[in-house]
N, C-alpha and C positions, 0 to 999 in steps of 0.2 A: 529606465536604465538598468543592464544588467551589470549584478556586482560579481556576482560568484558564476562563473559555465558550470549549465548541468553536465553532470558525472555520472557513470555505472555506480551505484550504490548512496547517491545520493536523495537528498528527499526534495519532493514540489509542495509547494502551502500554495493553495488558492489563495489567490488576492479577495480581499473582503467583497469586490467588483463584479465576482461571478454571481452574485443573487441569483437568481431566477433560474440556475444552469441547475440539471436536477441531479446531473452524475457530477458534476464537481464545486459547485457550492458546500463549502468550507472542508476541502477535503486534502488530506496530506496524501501523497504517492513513493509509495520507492521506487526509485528508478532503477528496475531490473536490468535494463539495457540502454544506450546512447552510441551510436555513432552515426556515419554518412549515411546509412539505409536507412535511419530513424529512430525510434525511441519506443520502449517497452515500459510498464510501470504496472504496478498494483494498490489500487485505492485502500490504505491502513486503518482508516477507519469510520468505513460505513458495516456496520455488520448488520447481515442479512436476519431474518426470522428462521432460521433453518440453524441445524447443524450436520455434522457430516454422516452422523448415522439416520439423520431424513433422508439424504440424498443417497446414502448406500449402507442399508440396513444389516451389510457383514461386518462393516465396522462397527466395534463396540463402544465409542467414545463419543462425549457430546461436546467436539470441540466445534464453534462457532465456524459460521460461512459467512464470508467479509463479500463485498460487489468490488471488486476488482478493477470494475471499469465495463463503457458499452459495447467493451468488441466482444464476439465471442462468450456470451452469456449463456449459453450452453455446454460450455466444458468448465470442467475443475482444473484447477491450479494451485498450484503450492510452494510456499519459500519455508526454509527449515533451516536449524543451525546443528544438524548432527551429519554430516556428510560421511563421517566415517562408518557410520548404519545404512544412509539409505546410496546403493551406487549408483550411477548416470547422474548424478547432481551439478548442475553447474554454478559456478563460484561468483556473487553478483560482486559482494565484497563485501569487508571487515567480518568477513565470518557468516556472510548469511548465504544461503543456497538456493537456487530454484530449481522444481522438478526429481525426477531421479525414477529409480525403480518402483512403481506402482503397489504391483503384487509385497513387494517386500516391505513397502509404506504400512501398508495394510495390516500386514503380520506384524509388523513391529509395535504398533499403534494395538492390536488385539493382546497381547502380550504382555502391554503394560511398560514398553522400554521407550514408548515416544509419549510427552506429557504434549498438554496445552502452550509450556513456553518453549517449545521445539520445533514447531510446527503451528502455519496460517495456512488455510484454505481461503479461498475465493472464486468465486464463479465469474467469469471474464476477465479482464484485463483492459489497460486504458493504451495506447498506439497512436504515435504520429508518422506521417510521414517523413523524408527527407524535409529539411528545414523546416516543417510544420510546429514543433515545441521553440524551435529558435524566434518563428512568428510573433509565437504568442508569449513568448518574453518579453520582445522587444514594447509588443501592448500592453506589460504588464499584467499579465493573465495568472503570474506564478511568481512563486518567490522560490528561491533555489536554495536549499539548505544542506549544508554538512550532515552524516548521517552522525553525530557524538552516543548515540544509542549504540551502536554497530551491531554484533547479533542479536542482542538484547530489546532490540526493538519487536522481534518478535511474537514475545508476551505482554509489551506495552500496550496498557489499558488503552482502549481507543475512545470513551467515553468523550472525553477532552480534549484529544489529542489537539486538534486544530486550534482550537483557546488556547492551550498551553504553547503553543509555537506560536501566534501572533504575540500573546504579552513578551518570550524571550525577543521578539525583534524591539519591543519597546517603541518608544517616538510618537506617531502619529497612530500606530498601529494598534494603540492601548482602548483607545475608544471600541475599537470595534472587538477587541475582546467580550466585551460585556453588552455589545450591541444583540436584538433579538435577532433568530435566525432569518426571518420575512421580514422587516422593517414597516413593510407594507401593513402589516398587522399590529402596529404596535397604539 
């Protein structure tokens, strides 16, 4: 049963139910985009082994590379909360951004005027089709959450993340907080 419709700015929590799914077992999403064409998101917190000056040695910073999702694991992506620095930004909501001007990311970041809580990288992106994330609500594949972080999310540790959103749902949810991540291994 869905309680809340996904929203532009809103977050997805895997259902405990995904086990075995290797790109979304236990994984929160912001939903950078939703409507009739489909749905855009970026996986919050899987962070990769790399950071951005692995993948492009001009930039001076070792801000983390998050897996975003399995589409498109070949390009970089970005959400930020400084839209007034970087221009071509588009407005997901409560203050957070996606994209913008590259080159000037770059310089701002080498410069010292873009921190770690300004700015997420990730290497792909997660995408459904038309009615495709509606599917898999109604399967219960996600749990649809208000973003209460709004820009602030992120610099949100992602260590937890996904524990810390199943204990706020509380109920039946609480077990699997503290449940191992393979069950199978336990």
């Amino acid at each position: 049963m869905i309680s809340i419709k996904p929203k532009k700015g809103y977050l997805l929590i895997a259902e405990p139910s995904t086990i075995g799914d290797l790109s979304f077992n236990r994984s929160v999403i912001l939903l950078a985009d939703h409507n009739f064409e489909g749905s855009v998101g970026f996986i919050l917190n899987k962070p990769l082994g790399y950071t951005i000056k692995d993948l492009l040695p001009e930039i001076h910073a070792n801000f983390k590379i998050y897996n975003g999702g399995p589409v498109e694991q070949d390009n970089l992506y970005f959400i930020h909360n400084i839209p007034d620095l970087i221009p071509g930004s588009i407005e997901i909501s409560n203050g957070i951004f996606w994209g913008g001007d590259f080159e000037t990311t770059k310089g701002l970041i080498n410069s010292g005027h873009v921190k770690k809580n300004n700015i997420r990288f990730f290497l792909g992106y997660t995408g459904w089709d038309p009615q495709q994330l509606e599917d898999e609500l109604e399967v219960n594949s996600w749990i649809v959450s208000e973003n209460s972080y709004k820009n602030k999310i992120i610099g949100k540790s992602s260590t937890y993340f996904w524990k810390e959103k199943i204990m706020e749902l509380g109920g039946n949810y609480l077990i699997w907080s503290n449940a191992p991540e393979n069950p199978s291994l336990n």
